[in-house]
PLY file of the C-alpha trace (Angstrom):
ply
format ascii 1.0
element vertex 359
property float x
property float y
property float z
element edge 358
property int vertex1
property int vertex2
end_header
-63.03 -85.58 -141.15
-61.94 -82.81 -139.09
-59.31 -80.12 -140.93
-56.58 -79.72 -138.09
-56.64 -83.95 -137.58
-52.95 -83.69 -138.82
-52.80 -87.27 -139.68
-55.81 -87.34 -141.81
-55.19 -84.28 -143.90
-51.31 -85.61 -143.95
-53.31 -88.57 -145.61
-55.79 -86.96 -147.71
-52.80 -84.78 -149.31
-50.41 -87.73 -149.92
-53.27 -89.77 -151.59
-54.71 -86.73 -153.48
-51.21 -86.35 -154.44
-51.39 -82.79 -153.50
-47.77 -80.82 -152.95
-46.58 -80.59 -149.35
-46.64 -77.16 -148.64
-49.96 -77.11 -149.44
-50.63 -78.83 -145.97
-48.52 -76.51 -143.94
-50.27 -73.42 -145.80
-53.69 -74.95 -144.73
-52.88 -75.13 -141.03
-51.34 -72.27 -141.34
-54.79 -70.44 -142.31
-56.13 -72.25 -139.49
-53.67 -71.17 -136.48
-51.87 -67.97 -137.65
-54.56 -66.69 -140.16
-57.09 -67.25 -137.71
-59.76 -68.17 -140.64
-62.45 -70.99 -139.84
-63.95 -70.53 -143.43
-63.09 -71.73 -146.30
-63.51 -69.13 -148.08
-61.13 -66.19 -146.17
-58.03 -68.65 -146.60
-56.93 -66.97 -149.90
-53.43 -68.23 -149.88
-54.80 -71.53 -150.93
-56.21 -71.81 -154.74
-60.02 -72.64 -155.16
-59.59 -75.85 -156.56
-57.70 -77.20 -153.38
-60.80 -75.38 -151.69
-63.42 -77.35 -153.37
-61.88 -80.63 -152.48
-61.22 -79.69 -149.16
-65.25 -78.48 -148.98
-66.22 -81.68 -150.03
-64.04 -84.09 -147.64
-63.22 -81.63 -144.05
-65.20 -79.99 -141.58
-63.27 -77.07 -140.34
-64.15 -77.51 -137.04
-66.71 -79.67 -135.59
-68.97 -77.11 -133.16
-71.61 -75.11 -134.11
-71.52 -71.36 -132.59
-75.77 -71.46 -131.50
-75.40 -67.70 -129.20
-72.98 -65.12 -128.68
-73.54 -62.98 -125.67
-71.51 -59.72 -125.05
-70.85 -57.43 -122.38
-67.79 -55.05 -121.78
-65.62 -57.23 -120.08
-66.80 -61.26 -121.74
-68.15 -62.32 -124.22
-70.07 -65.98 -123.88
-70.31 -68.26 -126.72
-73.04 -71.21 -126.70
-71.68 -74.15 -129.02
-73.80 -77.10 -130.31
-71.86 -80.33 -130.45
-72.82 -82.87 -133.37
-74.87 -85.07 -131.00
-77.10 -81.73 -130.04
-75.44 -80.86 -126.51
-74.74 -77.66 -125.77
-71.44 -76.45 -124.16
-70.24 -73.26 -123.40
-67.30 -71.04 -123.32
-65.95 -67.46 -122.30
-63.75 -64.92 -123.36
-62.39 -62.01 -120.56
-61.14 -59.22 -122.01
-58.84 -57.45 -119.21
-58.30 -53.64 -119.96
-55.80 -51.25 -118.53
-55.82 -47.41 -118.56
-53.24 -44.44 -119.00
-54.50 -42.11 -121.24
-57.08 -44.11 -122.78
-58.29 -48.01 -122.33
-56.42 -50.77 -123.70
-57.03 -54.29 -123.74
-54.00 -55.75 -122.19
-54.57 -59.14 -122.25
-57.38 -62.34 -123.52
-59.06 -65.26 -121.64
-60.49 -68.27 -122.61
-62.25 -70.27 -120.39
-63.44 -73.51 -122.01
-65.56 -76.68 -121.57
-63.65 -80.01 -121.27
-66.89 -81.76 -120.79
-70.59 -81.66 -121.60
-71.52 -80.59 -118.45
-70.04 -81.95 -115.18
-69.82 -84.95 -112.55
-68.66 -82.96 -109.63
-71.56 -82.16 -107.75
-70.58 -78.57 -106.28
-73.48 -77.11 -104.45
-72.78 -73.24 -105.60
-72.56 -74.19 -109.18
-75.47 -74.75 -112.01
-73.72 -76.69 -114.03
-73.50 -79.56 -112.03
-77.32 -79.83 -111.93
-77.20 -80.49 -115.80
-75.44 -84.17 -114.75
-72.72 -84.74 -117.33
-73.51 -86.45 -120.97
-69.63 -87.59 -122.11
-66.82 -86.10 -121.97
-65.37 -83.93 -125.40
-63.05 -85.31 -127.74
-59.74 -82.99 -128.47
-61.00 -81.79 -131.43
-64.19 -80.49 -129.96
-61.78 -78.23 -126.92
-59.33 -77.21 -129.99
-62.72 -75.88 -132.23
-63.68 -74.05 -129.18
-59.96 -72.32 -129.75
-59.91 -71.88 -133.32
-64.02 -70.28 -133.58
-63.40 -67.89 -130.61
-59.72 -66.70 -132.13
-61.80 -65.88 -135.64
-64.19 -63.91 -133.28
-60.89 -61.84 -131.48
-59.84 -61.43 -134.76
-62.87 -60.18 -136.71
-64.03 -58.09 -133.46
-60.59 -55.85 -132.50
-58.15 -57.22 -135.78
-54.37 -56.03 -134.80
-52.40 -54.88 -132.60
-50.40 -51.79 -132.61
-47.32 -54.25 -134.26
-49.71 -55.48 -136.79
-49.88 -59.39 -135.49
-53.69 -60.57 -134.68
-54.74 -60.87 -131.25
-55.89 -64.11 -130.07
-56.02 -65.82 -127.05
-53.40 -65.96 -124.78
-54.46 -67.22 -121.63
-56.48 -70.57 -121.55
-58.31 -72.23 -118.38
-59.77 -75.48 -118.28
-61.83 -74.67 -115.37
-65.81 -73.85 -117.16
-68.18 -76.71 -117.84
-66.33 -79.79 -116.47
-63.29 -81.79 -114.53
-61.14 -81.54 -117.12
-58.52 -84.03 -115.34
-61.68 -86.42 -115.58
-61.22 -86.09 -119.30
-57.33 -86.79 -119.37
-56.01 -87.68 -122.72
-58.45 -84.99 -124.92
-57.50 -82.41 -122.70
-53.34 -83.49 -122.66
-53.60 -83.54 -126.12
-55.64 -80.14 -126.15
-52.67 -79.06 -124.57
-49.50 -80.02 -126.24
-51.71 -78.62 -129.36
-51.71 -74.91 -127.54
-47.75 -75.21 -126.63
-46.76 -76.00 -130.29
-44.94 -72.92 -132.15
-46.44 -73.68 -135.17
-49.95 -73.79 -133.71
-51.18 -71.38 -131.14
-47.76 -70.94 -129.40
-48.97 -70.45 -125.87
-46.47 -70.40 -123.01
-46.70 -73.18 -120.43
-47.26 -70.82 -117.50
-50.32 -69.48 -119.56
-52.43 -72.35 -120.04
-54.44 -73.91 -116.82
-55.86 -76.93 -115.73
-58.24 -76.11 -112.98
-59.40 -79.92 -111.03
-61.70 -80.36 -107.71
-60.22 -83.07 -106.20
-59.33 -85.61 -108.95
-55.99 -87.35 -106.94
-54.71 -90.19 -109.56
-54.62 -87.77 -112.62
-53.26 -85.03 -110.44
-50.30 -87.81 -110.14
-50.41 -88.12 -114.01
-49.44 -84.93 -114.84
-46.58 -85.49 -112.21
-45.65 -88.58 -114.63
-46.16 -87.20 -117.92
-44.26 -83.74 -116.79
-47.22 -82.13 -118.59
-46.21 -78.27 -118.07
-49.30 -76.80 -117.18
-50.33 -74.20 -114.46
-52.44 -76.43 -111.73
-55.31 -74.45 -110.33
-57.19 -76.38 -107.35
-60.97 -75.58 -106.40
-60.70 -76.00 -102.56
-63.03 -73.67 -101.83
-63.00 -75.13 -97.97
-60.09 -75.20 -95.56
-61.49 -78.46 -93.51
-62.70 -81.72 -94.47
-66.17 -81.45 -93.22
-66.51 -77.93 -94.67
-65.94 -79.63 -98.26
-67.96 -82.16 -98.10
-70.72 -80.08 -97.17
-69.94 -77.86 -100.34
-68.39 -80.32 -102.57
-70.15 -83.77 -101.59
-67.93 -85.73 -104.00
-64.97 -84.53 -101.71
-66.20 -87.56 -99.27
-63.87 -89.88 -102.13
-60.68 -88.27 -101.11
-59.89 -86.94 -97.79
-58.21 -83.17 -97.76
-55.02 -84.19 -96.13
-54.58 -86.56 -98.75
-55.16 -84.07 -101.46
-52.72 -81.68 -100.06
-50.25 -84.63 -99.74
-50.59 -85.06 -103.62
-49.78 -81.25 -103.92
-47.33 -80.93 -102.35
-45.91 -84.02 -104.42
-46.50 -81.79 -107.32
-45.35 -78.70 -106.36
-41.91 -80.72 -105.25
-41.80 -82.26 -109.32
-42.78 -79.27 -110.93
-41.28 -76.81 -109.01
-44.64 -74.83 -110.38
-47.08 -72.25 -107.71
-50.37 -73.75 -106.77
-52.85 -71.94 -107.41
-56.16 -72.02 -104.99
-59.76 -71.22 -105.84
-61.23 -70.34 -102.73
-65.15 -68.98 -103.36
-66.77 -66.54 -100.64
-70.35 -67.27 -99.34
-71.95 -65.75 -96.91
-71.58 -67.09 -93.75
-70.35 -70.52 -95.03
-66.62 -69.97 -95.98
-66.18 -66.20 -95.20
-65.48 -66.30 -91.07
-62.66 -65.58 -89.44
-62.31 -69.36 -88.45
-62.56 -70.25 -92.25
-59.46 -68.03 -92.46
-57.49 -69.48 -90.04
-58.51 -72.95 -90.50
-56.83 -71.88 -94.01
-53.88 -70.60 -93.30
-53.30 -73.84 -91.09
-53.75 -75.73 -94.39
-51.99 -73.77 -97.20
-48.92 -71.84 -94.95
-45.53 -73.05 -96.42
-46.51 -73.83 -99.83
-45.62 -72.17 -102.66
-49.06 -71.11 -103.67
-51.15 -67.75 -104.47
-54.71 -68.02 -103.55
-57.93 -66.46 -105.36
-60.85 -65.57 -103.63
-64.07 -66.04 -105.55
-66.95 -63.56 -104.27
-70.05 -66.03 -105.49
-72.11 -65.58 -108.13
-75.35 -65.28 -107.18
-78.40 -67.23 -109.19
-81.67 -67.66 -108.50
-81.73 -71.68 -108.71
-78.88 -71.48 -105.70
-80.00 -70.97 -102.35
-76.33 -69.44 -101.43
-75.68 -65.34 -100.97
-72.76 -63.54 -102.25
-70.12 -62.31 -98.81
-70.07 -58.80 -98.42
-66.95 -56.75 -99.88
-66.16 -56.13 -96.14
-65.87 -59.83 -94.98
-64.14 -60.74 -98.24
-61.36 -58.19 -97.38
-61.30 -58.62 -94.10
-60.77 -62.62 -95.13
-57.84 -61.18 -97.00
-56.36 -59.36 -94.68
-56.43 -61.91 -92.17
-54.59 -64.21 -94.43
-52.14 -61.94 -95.90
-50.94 -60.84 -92.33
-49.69 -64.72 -91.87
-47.90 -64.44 -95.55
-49.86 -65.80 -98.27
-50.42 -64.35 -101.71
-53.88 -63.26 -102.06
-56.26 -62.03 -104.69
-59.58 -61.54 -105.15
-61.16 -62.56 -108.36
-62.78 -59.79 -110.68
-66.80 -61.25 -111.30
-66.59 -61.19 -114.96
-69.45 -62.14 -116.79
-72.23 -62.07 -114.60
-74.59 -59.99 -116.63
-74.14 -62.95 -119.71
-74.29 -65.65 -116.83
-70.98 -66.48 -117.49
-69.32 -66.04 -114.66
-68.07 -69.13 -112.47
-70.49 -71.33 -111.65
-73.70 -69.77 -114.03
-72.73 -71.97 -116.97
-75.86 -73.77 -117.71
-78.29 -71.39 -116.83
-80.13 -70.80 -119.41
-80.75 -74.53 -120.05
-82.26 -75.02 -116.43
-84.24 -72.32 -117.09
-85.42 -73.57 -119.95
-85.92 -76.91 -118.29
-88.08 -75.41 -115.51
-85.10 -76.94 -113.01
0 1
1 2
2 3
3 4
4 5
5 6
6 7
7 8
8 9
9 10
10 11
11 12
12 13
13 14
14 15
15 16
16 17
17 18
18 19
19 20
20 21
21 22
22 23
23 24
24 25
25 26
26 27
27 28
28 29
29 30
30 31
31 32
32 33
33 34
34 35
35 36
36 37
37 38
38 39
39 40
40 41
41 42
42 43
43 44
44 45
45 46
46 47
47 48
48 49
49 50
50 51
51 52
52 53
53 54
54 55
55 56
56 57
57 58
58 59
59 60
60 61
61 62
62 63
63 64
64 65
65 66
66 67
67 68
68 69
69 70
70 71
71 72
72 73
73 74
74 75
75 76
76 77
77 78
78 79
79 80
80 81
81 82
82 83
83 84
84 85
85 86
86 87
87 88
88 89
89 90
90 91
91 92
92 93
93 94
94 95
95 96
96 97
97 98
98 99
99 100
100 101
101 102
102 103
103 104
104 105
105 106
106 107
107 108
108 109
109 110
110 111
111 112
112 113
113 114
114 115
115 116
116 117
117 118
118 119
119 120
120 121
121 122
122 123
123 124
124 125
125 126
126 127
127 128
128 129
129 130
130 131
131 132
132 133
133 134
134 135
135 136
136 137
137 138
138 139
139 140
140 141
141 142
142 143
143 144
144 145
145 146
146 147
147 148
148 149
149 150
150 151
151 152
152 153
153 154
154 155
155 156
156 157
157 158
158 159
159 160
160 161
161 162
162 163
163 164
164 165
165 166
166 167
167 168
168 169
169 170
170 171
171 172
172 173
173 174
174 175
175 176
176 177
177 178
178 179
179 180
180 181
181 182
182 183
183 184
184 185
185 186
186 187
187 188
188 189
189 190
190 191
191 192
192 193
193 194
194 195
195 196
196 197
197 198
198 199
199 200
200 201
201 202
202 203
203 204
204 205
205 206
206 207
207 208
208 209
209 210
210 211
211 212
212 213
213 214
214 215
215 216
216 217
217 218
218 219
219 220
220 221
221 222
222 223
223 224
224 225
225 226
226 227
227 228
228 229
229 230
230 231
231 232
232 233
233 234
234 235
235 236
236 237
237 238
238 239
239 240
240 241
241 242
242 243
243 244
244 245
245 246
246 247
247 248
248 249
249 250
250 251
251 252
252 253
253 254
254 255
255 256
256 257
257 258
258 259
259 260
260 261
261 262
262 263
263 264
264 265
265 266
266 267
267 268
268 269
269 270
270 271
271 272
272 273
273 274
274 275
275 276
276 277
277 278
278 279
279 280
280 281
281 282
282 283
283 284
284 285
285 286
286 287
287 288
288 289
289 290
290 291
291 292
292 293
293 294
294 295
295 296
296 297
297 298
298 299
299 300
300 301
301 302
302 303
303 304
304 305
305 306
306 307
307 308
308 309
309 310
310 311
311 312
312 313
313 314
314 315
315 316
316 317
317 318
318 319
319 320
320 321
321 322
322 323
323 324
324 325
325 326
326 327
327 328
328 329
329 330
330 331
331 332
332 333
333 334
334 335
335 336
336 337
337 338
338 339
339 340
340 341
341 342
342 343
343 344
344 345
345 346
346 347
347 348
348 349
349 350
350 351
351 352
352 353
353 354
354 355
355 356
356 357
357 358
């Protein structure tokens, strides 16, 4: 059994005959402590310890690699059936008179691997095995807020850091993997848990249209982020073959559906390769699409790999891209490449396994 299942604990301690508060003092150490071992949550007594050794996992991945670099830090997790998933931190620093880490990212896996098929990506090559249960996205949480707080402790106000930014958006559709990931969810909005704000925690989808119209129905207050990455039909097929299933105009029709019951900004992942999605056409052919909407649109310089046959645009045509589309009013910005010396960055995850594969 799995610590934070709420109803199972609530059962274990009613059965056990174990007093109340004892429960709320154990997730307590979970969320707010930030301790994943038994042995750091010292506000509980070692006999409730024992018994809780001997019936709970405290969470149900195992952390196999942990690869750092300046801005990310990647973490390689072994699931119980011996898949390996991946997730990544970005650390995003500021400077006055000295560096300061301003703010924390977690990107996470909603799946083992992924369905969509996206030709820039690695991941996709891997196929997908099943999709994660909610327990296996919140351990993800819980292990990488231990790591924030054993690597940089407190803050200047003496409360931990953790994360405070989440994006469903690395190995997986996570709207392909509804009800672990909605559940994921309202477990990061609770006060009591990880107390995230709603306009903090993002569900990144290709293309999936009937569970883009869930989240209209079950007013799930998430940040929507959408991976065009191609402003025509025929341009997104040819990138995103699985894009055949759903024509673009009826995408944006669902958007703009959502936008209208959410009242929330779209946000658009648009990636840059060379000579494929960085012309001047591209950007027009854009603007066409996207002018009117209440959206802000990131441009993704790609990460180059050598099992992709695609080459990263040039910092001139990615700002000329932006220029172009910021003189007919749209909100632009173009992504940071974190994590590209850990192969973390978007579209690496995976890497190492293919390597390892010989694929």
């Amino acid at each position: 059994m799995i610590l934070f299942d709420e109803e199972k604990l609530h059962e274990y301690v009613k059965e056990n005959k174990i007093q109340p508060f004892r429960e709320k003092q154990i997730l307590y150490e979970l969320y707010k402590n930030q301790n994943i071992s038994r042995d750091e949550m010292t506000t509980l007594s070692k006999d409730l310890r024992q018994w809780l050794a001997e019936k709970f996992q405290i969470i149900n991945l195992e952390c196999e690699q942990v690869v750092e670099t300046d801005d990310t830090t990647k973490f390689a997790f072994k699931t119980e059936d011996w898949f390996t998933i991946e997730a990544v931190l970005m650390f995003h620093w500021s400077k006055h008179f000295e560096w300061k880490l301003n703010r924390i990212t977690l990107c996470l896996s909603s799946q083992i691997w992924c369905p969509m098929w996206c030709a820039f990506c690695v991941t996709w090559k891997l196929g997908l095995k099943r999709n994660l249960d909610w327990t296996e996205i919140i351990s993800q949480m819980l292990f990488v807020n231990n790591y924030i707080k054993k690597r940089f402790w407190k803050k200047e106000d003496w409360t931990l850091r953790s994360v405070r930014n989440v994006v469903f958006m690395w190995m997986g559709e996570p709207l392909l993997n509804y009800d672990n990931v909605k559940k994921a969810v309202e477990i990061m909005f609770r006060q009591d848990r990880f107390s995230l704000s709603r306009r903090h925690v993002t569900i990144s989808t290709v293309w999936v249209i009937p569970w883009i119209e869930k989240l209209i129905a079950d007013k799930l207050e998430c940040m929507l982020a959408v991976s065009l990455h191609a402003p025509t039909q025929e341009l997104r097929e040819k990138i995103i073959p699985n894009a055949k299933l759903t024509h673009i105009d009826k995408l944006m029709s669902t958007l703009s559906k959502y936008e209208r019951a959410t009242w929330n900004r779209l946000f658009y992942e648009y990636i840059m390769i060379s000579w494929l999605t960085d012309g001047d056409q591209n950007a027009h052919d854009l603007i066409s699409l996207l002018r009117g909407q209440n959206c802000h649109i990131n441009l993704i310089p790609y990460n180059e790999n050598p099992v992709m046959n695609f080459k990263e645009s040039s910092a001139l045509a990615i700002n000329r891209f932006k220029e172009i589309l910021e003189k007919w009013g749209l909100t632009v910005t173009v992504r940071d490449s974190l994590g590209r010396d850990a192969k973390g960055a978007c579209g690496q995850l995976g890497y190492e396994k293919l390597m390892k594969n010989g694929r």
